[in-house]
C-alpha positions in Angstrom: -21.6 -9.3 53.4 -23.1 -12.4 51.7 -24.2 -15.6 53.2 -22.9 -19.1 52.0 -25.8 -19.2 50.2 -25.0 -16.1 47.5 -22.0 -17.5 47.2 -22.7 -20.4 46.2 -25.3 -19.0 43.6 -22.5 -16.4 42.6 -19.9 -19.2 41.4 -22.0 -21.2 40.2 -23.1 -18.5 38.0 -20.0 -17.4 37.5 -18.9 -21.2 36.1 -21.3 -21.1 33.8 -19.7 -17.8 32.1 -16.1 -19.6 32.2 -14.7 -21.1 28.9 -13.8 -24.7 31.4 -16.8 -26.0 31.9 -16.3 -29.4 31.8 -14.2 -30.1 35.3 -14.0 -33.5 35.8 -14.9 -34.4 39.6 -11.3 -35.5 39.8 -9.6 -32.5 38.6 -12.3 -30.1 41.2 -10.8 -32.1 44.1 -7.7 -32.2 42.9 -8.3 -28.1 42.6 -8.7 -27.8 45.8 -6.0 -29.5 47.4 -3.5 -27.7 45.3 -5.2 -24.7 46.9 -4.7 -25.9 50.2 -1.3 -26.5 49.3 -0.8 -22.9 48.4 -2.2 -21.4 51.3 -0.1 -23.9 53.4 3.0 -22.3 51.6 1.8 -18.6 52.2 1.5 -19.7 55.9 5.4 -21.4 55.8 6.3 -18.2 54.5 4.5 -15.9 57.2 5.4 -18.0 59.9 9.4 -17.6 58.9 9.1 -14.5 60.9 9.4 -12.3 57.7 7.2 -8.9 58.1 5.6 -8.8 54.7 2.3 -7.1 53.8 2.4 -9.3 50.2 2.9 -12.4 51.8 0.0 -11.2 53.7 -2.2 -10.8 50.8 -1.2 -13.8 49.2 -2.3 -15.5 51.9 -5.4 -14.1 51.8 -5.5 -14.8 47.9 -4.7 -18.3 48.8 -7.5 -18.5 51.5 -9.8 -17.1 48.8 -8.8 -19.5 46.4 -9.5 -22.6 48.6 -12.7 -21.0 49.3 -13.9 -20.7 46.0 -12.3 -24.1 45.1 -14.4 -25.9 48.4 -17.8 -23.6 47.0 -17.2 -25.3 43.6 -17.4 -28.8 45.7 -20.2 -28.1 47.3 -22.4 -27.3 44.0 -21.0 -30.3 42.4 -22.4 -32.6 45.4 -25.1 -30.4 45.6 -24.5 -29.7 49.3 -25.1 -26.4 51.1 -22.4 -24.7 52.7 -24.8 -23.0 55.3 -26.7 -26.0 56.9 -23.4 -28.1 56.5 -21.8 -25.7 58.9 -24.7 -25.7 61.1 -24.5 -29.2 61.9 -20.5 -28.7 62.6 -21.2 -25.9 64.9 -23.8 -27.7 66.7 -21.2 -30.7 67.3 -18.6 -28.6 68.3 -21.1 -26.9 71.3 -22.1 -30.1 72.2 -19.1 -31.5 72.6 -17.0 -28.4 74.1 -19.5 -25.7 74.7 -22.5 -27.4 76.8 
């Protein structure tokens, strides 16, 4: 499996290939909330007690999507993923876990 880090360098490799290159900032953010919002409906859906292996994988899909929506973030602000994590995980054991 790959690290943050690779995928990070994947997508934004994988940008570079696309025909939109030019996102606005805007329109990235905006990207990933209507992401969010899709894997909220997927969740809606699951939760109404329907058994349903596609609404299953389109939650996954969705999770994917918001995934590769927040990696596309993250190379815009130059931030990495991995050390950004880091420093959650470290407040969450000090403040529940110590």
């Amino acid at each position: 499996m790959a690290s943050l880090k690779e995928y990070q360098e994947w997508v934004k490799d994988a940008w570079t290939k696309s025909p939109k290159k030019e996102i606005s900032e805007s329109d990235e953010l905006l990207f990933l909330m209507e992401e969010i919002g899709e894997m909220a409906e997927a969740i809606r859906k699951l939760k109404g007690n329907k058994e349903n292996k596609d609404i299953k994988a389109d939650l996954e899909k969705e999770m994917g999507d918001t995934l590769l929506s927040l990696i596309t973030l993250s190379i815009r602000y130059n931030i990495n993923l991995e050390q950004a994590f880091e420093k959650t995980k470290r407040s969450i054991i000090d403040r529940y876990m110590d």
